[in-house]
VEXPALUM-237658 format. One line per field, with one value per residue: chain; residue in three letters; x, y, z of N, C-alpha, C, O in turn; residue number from 1. Coordinates in steps of 0.1 Angstrom, whole numbers, plus 5000, padded with zeros to 4 digits. Layout:
<recs>
c: A;... $
r: ALA;... $
n_X: X;... $
n_Y: Y;... $
n_Z: Z;... $
ca_X: X;... $
ca_Y: Y;... $
ca_Z: Z;... $
c_X: X;... $
c_Y: Y;... $
c_Z: Z;... $
o_X: X;... $
o_Y: Y;... $
o_Z: Z;... $
k: NUM;... $
</recs>
This chain:
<recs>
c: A;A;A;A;A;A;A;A;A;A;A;A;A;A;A;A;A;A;A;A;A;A;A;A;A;A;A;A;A;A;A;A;A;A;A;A;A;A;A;A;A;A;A;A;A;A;A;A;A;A;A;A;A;A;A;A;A;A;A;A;A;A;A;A;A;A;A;A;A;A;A;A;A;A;A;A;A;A;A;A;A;A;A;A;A;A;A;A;A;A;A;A;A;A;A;A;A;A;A;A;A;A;A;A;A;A;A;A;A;A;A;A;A;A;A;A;A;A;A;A;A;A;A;A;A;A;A;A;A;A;A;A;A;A;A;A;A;A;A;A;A;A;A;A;A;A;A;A;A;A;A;A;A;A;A;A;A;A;A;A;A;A;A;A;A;A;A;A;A;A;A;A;A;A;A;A;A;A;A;A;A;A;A;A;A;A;A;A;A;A;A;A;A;A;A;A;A;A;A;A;A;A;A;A;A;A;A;A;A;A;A;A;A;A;A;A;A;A;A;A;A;A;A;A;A;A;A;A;A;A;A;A;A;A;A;A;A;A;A;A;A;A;A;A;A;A $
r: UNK;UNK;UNK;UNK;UNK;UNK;UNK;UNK;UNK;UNK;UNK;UNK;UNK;UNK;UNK;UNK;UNK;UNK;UNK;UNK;UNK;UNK;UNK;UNK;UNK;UNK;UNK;UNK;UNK;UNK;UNK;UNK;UNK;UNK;UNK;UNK;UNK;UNK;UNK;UNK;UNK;UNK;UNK;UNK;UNK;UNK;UNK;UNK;UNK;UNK;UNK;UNK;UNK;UNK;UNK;UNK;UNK;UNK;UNK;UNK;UNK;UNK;UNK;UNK;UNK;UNK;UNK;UNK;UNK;UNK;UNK;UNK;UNK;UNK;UNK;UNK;UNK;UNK;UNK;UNK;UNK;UNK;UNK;UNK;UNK;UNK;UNK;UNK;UNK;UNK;UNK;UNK;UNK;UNK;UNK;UNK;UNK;UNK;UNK;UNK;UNK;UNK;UNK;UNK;UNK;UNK;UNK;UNK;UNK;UNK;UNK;UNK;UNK;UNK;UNK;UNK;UNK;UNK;UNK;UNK;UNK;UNK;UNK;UNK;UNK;UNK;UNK;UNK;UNK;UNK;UNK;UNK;UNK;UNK;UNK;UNK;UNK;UNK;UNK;UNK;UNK;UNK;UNK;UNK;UNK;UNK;UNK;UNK;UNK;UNK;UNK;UNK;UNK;UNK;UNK;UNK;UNK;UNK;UNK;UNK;UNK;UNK;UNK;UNK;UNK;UNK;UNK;UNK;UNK;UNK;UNK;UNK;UNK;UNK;UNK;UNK;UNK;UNK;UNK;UNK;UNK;UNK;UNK;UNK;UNK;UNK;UNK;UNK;UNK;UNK;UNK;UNK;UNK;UNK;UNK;UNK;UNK;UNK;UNK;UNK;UNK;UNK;UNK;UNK;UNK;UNK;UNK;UNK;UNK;UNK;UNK;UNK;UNK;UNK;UNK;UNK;UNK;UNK;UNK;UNK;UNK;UNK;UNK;UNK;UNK;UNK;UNK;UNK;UNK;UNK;UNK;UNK;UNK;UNK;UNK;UNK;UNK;UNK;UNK;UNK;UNK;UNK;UNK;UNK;UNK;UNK $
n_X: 2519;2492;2490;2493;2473;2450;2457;2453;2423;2413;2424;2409;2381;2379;2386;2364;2343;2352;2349;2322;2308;2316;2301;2278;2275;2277;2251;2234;2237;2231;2202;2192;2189;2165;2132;2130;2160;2165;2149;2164;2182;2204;2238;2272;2302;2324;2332;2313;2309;2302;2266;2261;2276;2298;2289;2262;2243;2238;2224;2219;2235;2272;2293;2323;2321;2306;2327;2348;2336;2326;2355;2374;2361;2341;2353;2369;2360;2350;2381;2389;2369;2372;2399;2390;2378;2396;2412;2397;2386;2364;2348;2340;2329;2308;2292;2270;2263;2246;2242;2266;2256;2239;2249;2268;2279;2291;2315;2342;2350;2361;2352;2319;2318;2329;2318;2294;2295;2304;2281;2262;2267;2270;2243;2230;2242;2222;2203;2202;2191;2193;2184;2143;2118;2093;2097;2084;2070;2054;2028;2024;2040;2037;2009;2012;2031;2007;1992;2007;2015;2002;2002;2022;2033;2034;2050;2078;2080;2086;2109;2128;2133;2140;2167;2179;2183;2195;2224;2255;2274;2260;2230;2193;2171;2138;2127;2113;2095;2098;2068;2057;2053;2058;2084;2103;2137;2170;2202;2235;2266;2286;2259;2235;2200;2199;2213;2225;2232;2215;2192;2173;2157;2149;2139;2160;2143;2150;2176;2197;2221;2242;2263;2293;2309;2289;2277;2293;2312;2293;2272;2282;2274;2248;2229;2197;2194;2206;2196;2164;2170;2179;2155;2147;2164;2157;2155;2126;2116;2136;2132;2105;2108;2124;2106;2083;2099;2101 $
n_Y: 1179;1174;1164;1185;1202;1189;1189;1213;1213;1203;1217;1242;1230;1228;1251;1260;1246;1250;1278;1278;1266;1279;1305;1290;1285;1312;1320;1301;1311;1339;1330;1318;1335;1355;1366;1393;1406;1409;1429;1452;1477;1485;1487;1496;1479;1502;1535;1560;1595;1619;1632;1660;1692;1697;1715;1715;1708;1721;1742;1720;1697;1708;1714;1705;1683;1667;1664;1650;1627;1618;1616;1603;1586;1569;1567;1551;1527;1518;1512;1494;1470;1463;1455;1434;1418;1410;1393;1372;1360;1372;1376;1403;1412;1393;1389;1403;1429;1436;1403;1397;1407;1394;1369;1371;1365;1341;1351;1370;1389;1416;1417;1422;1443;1463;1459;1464;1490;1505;1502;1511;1535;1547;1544;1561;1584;1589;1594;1620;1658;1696;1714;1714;1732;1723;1700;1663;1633;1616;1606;1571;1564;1577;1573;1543;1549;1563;1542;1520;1530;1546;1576;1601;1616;1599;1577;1596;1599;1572;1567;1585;1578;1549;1556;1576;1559;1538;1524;1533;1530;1533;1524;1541;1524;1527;1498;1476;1452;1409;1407;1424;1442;1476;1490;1501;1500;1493;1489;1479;1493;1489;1477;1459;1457;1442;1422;1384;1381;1398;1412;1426;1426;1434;1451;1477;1513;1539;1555;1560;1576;1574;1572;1586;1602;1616;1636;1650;1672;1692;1689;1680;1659;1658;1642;1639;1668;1665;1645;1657;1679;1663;1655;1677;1674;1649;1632;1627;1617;1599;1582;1572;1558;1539;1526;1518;1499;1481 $
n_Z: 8376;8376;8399;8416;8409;8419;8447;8449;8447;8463;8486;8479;8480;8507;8526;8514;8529;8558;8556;8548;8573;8597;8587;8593;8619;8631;8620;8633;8660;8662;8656;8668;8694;8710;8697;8708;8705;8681;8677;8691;8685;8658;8665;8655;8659;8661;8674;8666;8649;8675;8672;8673;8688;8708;8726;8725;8740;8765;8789;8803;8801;8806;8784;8783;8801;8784;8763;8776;8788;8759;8746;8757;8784;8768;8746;8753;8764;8736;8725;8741;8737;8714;8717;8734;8716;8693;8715;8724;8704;8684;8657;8642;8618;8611;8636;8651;8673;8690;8693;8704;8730;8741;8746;8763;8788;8783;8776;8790;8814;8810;8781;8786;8803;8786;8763;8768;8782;8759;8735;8753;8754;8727;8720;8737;8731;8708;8721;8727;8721;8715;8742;8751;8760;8757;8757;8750;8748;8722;8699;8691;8711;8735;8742;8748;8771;8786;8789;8805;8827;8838;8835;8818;8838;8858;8848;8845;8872;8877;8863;8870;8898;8897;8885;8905;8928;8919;8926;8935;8903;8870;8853;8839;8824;8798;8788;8764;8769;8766;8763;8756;8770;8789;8805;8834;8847;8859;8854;8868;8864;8835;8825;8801;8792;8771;8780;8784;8809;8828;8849;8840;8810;8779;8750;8747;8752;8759;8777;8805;8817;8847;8855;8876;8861;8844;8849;8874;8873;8859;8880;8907;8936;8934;8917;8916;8901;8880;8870;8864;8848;8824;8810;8795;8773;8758;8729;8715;8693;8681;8699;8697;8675;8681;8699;8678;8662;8679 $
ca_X: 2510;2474;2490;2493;2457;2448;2456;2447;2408;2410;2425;2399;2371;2379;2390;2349;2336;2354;2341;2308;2307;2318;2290;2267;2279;2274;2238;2231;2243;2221;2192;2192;2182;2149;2126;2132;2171;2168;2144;2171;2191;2218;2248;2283;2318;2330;2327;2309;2312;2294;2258;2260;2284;2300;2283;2246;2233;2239;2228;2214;2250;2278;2302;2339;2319;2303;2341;2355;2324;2330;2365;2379;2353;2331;2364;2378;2354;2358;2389;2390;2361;2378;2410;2387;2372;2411;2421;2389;2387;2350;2346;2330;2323;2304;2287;2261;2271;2237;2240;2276;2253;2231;2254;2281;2280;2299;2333;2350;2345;2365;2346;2312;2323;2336;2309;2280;2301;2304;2268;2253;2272;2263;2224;2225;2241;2219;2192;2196;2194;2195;2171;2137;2113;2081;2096;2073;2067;2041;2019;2021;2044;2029;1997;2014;2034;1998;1986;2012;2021;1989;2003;2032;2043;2039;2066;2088;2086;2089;2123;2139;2133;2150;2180;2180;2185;2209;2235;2273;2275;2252;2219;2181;2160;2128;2124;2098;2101;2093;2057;2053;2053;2068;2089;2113;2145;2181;2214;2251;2283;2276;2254;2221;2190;2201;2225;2215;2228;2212;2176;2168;2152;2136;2144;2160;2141;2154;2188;2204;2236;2236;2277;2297;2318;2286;2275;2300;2317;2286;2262;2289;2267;2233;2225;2186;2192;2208;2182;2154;2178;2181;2145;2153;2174;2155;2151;2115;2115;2142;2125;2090;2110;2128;2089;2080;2106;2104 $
ca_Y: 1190;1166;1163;1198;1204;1181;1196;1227;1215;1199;1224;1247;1223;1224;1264;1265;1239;1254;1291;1276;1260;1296;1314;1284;1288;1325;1323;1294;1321;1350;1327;1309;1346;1354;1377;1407;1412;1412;1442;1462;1493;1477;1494;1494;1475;1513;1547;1570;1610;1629;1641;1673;1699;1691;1729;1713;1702;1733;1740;1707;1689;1711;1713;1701;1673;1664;1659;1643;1617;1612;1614;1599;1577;1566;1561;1539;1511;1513;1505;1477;1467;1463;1448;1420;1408;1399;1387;1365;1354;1375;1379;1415;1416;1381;1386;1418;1438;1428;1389;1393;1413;1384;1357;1377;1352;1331;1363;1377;1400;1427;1420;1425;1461;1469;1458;1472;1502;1512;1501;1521;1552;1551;1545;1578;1597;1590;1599;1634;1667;1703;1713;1717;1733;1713;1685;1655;1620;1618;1599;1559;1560;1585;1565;1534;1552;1565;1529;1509;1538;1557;1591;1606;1617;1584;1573;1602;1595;1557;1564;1591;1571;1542;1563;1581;1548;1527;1523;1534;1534;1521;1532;1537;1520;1524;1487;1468;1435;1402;1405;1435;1457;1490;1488;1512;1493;1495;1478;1482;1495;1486;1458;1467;1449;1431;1412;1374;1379;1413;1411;1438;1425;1440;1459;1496;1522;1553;1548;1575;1572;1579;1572;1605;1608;1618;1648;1656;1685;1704;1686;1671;1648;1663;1632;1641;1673;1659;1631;1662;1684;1659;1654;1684;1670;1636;1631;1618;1613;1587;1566;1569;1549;1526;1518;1509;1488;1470 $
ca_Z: 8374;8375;8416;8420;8404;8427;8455;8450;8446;8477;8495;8479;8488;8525;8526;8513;8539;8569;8558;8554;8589;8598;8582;8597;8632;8630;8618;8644;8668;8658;8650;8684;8704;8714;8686;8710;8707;8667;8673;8690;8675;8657;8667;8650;8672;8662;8678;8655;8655;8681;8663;8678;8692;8727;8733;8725;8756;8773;8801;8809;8805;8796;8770;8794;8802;8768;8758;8781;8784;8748;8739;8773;8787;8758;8738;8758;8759;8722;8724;8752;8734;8703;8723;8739;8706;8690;8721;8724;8692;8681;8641;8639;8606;8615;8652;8654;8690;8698;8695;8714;8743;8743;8749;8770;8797;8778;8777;8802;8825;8803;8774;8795;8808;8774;8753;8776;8779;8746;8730;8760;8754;8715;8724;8747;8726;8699;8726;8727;8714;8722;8744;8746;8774;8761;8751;8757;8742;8713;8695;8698;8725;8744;8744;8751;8782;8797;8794;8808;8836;8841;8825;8816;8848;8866;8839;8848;8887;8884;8862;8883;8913;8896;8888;8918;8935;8918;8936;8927;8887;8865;8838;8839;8814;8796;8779;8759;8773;8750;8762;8747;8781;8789;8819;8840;8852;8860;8855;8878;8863;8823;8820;8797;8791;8759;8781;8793;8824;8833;8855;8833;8800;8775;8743;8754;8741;8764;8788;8815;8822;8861;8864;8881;8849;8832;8855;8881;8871;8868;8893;8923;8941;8932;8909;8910;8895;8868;8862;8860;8836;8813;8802;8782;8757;8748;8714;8716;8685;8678;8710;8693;8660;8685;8699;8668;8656;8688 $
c_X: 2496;2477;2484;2478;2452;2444;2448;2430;2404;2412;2412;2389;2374;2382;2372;2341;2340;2347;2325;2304;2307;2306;2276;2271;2275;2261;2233;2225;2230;2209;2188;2186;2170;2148;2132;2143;2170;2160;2157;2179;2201;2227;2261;2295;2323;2324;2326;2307;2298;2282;2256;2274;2289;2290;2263;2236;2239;2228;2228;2229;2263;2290;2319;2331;2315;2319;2345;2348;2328;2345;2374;2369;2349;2344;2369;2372;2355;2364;2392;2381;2365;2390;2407;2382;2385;2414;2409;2383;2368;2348;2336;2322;2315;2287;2282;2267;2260;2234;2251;2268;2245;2236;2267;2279;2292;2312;2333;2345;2350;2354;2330;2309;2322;2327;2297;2287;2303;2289;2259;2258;2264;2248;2220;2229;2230;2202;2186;2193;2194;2179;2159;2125;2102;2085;2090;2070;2056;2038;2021;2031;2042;2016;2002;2022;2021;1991;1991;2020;2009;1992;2018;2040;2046;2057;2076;2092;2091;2108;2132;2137;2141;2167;2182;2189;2190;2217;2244;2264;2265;2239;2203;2178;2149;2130;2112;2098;2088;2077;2049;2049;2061;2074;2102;2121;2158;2193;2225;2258;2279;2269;2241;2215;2185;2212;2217;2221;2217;2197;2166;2164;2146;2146;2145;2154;2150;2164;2193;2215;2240;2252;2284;2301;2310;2280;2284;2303;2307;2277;2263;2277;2251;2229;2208;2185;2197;2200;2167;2159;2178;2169;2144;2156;2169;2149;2138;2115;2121;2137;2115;2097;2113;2115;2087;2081;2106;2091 $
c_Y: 1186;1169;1174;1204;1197;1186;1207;1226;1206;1206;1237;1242;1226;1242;1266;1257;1252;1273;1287;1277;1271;1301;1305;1286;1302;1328;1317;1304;1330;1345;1326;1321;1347;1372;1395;1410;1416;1424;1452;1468;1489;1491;1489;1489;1495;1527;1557;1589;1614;1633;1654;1678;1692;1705;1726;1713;1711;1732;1731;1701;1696;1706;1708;1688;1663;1660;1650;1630;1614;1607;1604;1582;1567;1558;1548;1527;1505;1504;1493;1471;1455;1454;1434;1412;1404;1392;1373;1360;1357;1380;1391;1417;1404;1385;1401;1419;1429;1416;1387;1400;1401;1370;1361;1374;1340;1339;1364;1388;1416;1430;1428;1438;1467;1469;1465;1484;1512;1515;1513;1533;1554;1552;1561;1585;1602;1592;1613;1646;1678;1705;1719;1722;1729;1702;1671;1640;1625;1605;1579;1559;1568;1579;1552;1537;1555;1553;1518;1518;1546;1572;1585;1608;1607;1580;1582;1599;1581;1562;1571;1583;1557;1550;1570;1570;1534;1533;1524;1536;1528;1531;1526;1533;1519;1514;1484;1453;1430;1401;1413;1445;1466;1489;1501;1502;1500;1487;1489;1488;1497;1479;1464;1454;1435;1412;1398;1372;1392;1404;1415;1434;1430;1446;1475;1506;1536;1546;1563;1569;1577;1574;1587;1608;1617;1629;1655;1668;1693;1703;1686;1662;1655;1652;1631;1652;1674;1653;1647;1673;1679;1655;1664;1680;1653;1639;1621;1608;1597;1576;1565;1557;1535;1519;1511;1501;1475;1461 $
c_Z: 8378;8390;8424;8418;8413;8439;8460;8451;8458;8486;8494;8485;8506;8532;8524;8525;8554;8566;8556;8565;8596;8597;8594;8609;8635;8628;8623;8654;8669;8657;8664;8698;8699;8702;8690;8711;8691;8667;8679;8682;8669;8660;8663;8661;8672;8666;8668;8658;8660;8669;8662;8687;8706;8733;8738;8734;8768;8776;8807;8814;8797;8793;8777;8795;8792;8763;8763;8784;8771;8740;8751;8778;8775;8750;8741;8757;8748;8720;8734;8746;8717;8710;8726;8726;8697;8702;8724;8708;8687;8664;8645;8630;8606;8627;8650;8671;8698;8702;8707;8729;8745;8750;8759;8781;8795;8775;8790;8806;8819;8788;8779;8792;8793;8759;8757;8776;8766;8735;8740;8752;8737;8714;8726;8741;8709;8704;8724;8716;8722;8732;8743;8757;8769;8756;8758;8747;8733;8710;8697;8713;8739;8751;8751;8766;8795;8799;8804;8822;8844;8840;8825;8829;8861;8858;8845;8859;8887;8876;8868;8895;8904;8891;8895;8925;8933;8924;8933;8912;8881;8852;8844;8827;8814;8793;8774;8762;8760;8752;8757;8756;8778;8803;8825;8849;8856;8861;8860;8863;8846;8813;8814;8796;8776;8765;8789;8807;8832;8837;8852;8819;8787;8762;8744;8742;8744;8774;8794;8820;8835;8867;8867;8871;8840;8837;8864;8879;8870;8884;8906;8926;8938;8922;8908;8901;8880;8860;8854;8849;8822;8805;8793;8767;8756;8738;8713;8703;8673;8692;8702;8681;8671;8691;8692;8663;8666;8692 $
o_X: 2489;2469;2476;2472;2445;2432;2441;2424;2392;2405;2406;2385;2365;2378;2366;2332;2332;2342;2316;2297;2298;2300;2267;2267;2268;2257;2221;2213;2221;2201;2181;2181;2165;2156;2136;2144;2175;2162;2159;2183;2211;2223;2263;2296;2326;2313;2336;2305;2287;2286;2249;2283;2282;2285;2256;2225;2243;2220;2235;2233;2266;2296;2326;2338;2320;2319;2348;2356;2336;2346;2384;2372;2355;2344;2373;2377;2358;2360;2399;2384;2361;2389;2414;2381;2383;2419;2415;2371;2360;2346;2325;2311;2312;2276;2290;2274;2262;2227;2249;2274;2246;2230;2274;2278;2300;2322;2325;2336;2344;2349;2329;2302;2313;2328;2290;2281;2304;2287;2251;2250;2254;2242;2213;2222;2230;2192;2175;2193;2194;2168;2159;2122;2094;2077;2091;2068;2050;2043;2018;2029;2046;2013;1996;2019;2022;1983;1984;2030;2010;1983;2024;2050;2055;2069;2084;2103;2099;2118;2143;2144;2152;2177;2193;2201;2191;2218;2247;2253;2260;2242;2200;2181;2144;2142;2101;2103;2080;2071;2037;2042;2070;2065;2107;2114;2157;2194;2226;2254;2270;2270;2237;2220;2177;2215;2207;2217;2214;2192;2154;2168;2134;2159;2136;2158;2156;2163;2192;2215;2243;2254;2280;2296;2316;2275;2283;2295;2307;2276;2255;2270;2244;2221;2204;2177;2194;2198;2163;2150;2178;2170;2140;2151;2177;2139;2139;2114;2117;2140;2115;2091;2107;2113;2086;2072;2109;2093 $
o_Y: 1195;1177;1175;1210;1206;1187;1209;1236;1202;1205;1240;1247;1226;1244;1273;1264;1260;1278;1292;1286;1272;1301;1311;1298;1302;1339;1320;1306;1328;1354;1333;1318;1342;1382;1405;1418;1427;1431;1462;1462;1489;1502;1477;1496;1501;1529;1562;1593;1614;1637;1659;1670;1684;1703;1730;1717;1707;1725;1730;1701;1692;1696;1710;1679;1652;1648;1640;1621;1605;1599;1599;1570;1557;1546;1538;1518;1494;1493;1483;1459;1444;1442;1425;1400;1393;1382;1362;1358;1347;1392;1389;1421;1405;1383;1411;1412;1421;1414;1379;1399;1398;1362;1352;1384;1334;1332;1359;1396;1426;1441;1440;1443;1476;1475;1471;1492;1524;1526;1521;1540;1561;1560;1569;1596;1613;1592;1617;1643;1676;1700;1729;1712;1732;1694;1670;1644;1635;1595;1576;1553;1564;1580;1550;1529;1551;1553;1510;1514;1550;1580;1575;1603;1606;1581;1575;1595;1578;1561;1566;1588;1556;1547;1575;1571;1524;1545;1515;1541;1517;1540;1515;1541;1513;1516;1487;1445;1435;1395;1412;1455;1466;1487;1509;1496;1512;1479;1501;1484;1505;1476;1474;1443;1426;1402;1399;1365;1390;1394;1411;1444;1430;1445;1484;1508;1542;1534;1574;1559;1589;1572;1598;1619;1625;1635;1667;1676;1703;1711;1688;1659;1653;1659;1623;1651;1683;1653;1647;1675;1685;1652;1661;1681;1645;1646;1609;1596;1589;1565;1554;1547;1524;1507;1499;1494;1464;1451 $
o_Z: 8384;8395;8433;8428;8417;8443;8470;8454;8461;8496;8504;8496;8514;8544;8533;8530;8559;8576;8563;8568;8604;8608;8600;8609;8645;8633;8623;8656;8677;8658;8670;8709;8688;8700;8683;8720;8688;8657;8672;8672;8677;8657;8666;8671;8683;8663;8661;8669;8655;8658;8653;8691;8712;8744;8747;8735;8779;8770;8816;8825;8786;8797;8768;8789;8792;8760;8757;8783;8771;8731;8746;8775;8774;8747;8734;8751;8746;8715;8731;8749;8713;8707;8723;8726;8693;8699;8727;8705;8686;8663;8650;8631;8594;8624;8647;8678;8706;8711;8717;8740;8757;8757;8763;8787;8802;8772;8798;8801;8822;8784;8776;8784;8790;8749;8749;8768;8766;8729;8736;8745;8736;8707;8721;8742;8702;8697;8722;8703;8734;8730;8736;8765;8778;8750;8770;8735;8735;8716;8708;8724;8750;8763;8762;8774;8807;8808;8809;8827;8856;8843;8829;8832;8869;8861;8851;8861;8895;8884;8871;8904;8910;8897;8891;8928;8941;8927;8926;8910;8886;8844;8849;8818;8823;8791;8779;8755;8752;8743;8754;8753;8769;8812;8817;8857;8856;8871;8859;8851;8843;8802;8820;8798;8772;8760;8796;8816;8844;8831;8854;8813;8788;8763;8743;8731;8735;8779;8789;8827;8833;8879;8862;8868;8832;8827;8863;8884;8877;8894;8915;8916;8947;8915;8899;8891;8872;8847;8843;8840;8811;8793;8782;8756;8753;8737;8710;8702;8664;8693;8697;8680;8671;8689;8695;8658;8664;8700 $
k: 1;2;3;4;5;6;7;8;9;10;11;12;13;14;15;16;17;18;19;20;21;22;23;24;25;26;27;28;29;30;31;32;33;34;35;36;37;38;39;40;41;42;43;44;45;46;47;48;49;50;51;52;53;54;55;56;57;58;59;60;61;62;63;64;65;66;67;68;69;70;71;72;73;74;75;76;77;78;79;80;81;82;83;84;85;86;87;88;89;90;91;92;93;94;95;96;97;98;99;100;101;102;103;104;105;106;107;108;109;110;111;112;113;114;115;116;117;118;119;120;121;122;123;124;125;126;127;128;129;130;131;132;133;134;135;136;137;138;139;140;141;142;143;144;145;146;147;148;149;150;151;152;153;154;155;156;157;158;159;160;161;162;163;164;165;166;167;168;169;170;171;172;173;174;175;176;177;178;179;180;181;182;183;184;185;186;187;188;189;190;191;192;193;194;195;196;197;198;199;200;201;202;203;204;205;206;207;208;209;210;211;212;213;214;215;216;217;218;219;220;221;222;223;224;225;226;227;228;229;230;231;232;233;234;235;236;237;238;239;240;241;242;243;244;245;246 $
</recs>
């Protein structure tokens, strides 16, 4: 019996070490990135429901595509997303999205796709809303746009001209890079600005999703008049918070 007792508080002991070592590895991890990934948006491994109708973003983006963008495309990374973190051995309930975008250099080329693919899509849809014919940036980031742009509509031309002019698939971003600029960028396929390989830095406040999946059916190749459609539907108001926070 004393043996058995025995055992058992050794095997406990080491059952508590090895989840320690765990926990400390994990907050290594997290600790070890730079100030400006812990300001981004935390976002969930899981796809959360639509905030709005598929009908919402009429006329701008309609409602056939709104679906199939979300239940089709959007879904999918999810789940590959979800696929590559068992088959790569990623503790979710452990590892924020944001720390695995930071270090995703170190996965595969599935995870990559599938993790940038999915965090984008939840960002964007948590960009919009219906739309709005004066909608327009406000108060600190409004100010901080006409300082680091020279107005408002510089900002607009610098970022339709970068999503105009990515190439194949890919996303525009506003960012706050770590020096505390405002910048207009763009990343390929679905690589964002949290990630350490990307060129693109910065914490995302605003993103456009500039793959065909996400306009075709109404646009066909017209991909500017997409980009100027969709200033409509941003939710200024949830970028002015992500400013803030960042």
């Amino acid at each position: 019996m004393k043996t058995d007792r025995r055992k058992f508080i050794k095997s406990a002991s080491v059952l508590g070490l090895v989840g320690a070592f765990t926990d400390l590895k994990a907050n290594e991890v997290v600790a070890g990135f730079s100030g400006h990934i812990s300001a981004a948006e935390d976002i969930s491994y899981l796809q959360q429901p639509l905030p709005y109708a598929y009908t919402a973003l009429e006329p701008s983006i309609d409602a056939l595509t709104m679906e199939i963008h979300y239940t089709k495309h959007a879904a999918g990374y999810t789940k590959n997303l979800s696929d590559a973190c068992v088959a790569e051995k990623v503790n979710t309930a452990v590892l924020p999205l944001t720390s695995l975008l930071a270090s995703i250099s170190s996965y595969s080329v599935k995870m990559r796709n599938n993790a940038g693919g999915h965090y984008n899509h939840e960002f964007f849809w948590k960009s919009l809303f219906a739309p709005k014919a004066d909608n327009a940036p406000k108060e600190e980031l409004s100010s901080a746009l006409q300082t680091h742009f020279g107005s408002i509509e510089n900002f607009k031309s610098q970022f339709e001209e970068a999503a105009r002019n990515r190439f194949g698939s890919g996303w525009a971003w506003l960012v706050k890079t770590p020096d505390g600029k405002l910048k207009v960028c763009s990343t390929p396929n679905q690589d964002n600005p949290l990630m350490d390989v990307s060129e693109c830095k910065g914490v995302p406040l605003l993103g456009l999703d500039v793959w065909e999946h996400a306009y075709y059916l109404k646009y066909q190749n017209r991909r500017p008049d997409y980009i100027k459609a969709w200033w409509a539907l941003i939710n200024w108001d949830v970028i002015e918070q992500r400013y803030k926070k960042a």
